[in-house]
C-alpha positions in Angstrom: -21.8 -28.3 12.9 -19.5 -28.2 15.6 -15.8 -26.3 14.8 -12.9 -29.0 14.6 -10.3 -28.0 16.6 -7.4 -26.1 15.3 -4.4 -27.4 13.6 -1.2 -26.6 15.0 0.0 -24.9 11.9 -2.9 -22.7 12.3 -2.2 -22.0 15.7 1.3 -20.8 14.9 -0.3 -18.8 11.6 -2.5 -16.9 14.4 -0.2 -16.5 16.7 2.5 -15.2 14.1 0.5 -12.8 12.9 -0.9 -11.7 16.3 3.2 -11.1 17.0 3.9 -9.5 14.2 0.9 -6.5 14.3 2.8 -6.3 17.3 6.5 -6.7 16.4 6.1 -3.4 14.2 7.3 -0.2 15.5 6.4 0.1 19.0 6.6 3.5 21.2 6.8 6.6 19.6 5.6 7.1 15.8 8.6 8.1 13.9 6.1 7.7 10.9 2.9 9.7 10.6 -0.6 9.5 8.9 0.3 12.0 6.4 3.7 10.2 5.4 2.1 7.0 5.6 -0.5 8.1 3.2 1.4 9.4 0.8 3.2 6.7 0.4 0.8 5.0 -0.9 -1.1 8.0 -3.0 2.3 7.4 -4.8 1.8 3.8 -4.9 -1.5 3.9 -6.0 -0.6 6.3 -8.8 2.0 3.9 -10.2 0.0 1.1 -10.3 -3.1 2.8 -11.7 -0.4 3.9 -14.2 0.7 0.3 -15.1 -2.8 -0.9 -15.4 -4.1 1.9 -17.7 -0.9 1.0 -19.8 -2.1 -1.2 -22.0 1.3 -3.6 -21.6 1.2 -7.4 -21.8 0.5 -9.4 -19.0 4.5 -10.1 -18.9 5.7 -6.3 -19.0 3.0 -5.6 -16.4 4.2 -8.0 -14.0 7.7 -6.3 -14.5 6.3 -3.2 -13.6 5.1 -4.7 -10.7 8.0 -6.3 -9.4 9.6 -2.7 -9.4 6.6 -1.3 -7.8 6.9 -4.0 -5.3 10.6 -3.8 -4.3 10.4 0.4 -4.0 7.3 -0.1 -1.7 6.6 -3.3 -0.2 9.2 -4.0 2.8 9.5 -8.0 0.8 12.1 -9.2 3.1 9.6 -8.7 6.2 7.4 -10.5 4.3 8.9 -13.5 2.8 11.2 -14.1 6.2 7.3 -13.9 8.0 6.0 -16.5 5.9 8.6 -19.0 7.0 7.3 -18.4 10.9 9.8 -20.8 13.2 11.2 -22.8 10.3 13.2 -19.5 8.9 14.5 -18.7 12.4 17.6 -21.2 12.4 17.9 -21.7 8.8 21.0 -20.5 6.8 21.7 -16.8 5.5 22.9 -17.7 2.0 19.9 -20.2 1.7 17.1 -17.5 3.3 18.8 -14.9 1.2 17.9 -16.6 -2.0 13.9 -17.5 -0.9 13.5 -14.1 -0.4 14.7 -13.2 -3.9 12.5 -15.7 -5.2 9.9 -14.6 -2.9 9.9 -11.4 -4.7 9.1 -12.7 -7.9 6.1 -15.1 -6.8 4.6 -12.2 -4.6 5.1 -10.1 -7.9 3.6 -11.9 -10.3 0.6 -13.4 -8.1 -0.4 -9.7 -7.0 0.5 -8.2 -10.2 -1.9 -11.0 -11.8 -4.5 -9.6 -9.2 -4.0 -6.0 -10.0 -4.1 -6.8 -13.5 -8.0 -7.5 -13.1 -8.4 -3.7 -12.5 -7.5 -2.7 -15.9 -10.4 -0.4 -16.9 -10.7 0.7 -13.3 -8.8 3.0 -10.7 -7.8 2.9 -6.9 -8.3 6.0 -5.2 -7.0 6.5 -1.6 -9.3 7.4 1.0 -8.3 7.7 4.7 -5.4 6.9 6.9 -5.0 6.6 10.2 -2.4 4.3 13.1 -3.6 1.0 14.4 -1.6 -0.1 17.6 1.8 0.1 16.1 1.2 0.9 12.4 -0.6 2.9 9.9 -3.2 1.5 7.8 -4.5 3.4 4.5 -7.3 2.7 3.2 -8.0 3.1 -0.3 -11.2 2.1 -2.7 -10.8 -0.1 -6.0 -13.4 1.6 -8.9 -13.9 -1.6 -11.4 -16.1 -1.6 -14.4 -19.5 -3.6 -14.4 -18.7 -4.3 -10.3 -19.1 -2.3 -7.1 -16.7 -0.3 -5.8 -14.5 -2.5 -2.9 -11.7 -1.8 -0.2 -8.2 -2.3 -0.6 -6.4 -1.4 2.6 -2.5 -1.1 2.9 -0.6 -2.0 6.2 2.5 1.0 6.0 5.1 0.7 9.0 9.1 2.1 8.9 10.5 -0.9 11.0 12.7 -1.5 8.0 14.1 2.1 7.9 12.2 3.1 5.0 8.3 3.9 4.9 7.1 0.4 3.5 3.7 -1.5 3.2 4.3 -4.7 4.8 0.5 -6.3 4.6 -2.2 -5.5 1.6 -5.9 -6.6 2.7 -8.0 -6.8 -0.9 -12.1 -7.2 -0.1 -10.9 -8.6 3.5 -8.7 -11.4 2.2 -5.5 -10.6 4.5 -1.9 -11.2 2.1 0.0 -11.8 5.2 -2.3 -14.3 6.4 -3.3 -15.8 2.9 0.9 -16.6 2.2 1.6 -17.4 5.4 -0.7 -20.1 5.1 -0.3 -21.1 1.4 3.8 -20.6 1.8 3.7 -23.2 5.0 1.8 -25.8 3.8 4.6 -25.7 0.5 7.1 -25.8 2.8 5.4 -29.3 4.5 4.9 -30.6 1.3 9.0 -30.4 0.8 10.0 -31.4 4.2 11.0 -27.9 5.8 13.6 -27.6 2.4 13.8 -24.1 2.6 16.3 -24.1 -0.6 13.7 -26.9 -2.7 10.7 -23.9 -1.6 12.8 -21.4 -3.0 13.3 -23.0 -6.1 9.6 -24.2 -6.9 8.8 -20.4 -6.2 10.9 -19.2 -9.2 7.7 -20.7 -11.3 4.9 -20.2 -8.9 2.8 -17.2 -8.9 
């Protein structure tokens, strides 16, 4: 069956992300593999700790909203997701999505990581891609083959922070990007009314 041709939403979504593996620290690494990886040993080690904890679903995803704002750069993220539509928009009005952006990222991924209880991640390499570092890490679940979790780590923001998590080759940049634009369609370009509806979603 012959390919339909691409939406233009989906040729922004590639082209975004194509600019955005680039927009990261270009030129000299200020960051390093062995920095970049322990980042992310330590990350790995507080969320192997959360899952292991036995907690509710709703204390987990608290611990995971921490987890997420000490290592994930979230504002990179969320102000991505919005591609052109977040360039001209107001402060006051972005400022709030990406609060709310937090919490959705937080308690979808925390959901996720919350599958692994009974298992561990264990990191495994790192090493820089074009302008980046990219960890790599293996997820140990019971009754399933081991699979590869990979973490996207760059300092852009000023701080060692993973900006894009790849779980079993589904992309998280990609994925919201996607999901987050066709929410913001379905109310118009209403960045405030997104914002809102995220508060619940997740």
């Amino acid at each position: 069956m012959p390919l339909r041709n691409p939406s233009r939403r989906t040729v922004l979504v590639t082209a975004s992300a194509a600019a955005a593996a680039l927009a990261m620290p270009g030129g000299a690494f200020a960051l390093t593999t062995d920095q970049a990886r322990a980042l992310i040993d330590k990350l790995v080690g507080e969320i192997n700790a959360v899952i292991a904890s036995g907690k509710s679903e709703g204390a987990m995803i608290k611990d995971f909203e921490k987890i997420f704002a000490k290592y994930a750069d979230v504002n990179f993220i969320a102000l991505s997701t919005l591609g052109p539509a977040g360039r001209g928009a107001n402060k006051a009005v972005l400022g709030d999505y990406v609060t709310a952006f937090r919490g959705y990222l937080s308690r979808k991924y925390g959901k996720r990581f919350r599958e692994f209880i009974g298992g561990t991640i264990e990191v495994t390499n790192a090493k820089p891609v074009k302008s980046y570092y990219e960890v790599s890490s293996v997820a140990r679940l019971r009754g399933q083959a081991p699979f590869d979790v990979r973490w996207q780590v760059s300092d852009k923001s000023g701080r060692n922070l993973f900006f894009n998590l790849i779980i079993e080759g589904v992309n998280m940049l990609s994925a919201e990007r996607t999901e987050i634009g066709a929410m913001l369609d379905k109310r118009g370009g209403d960045i405030a009314a997104l914002a809102r509806d995220l508060r619940s979603a997740g």
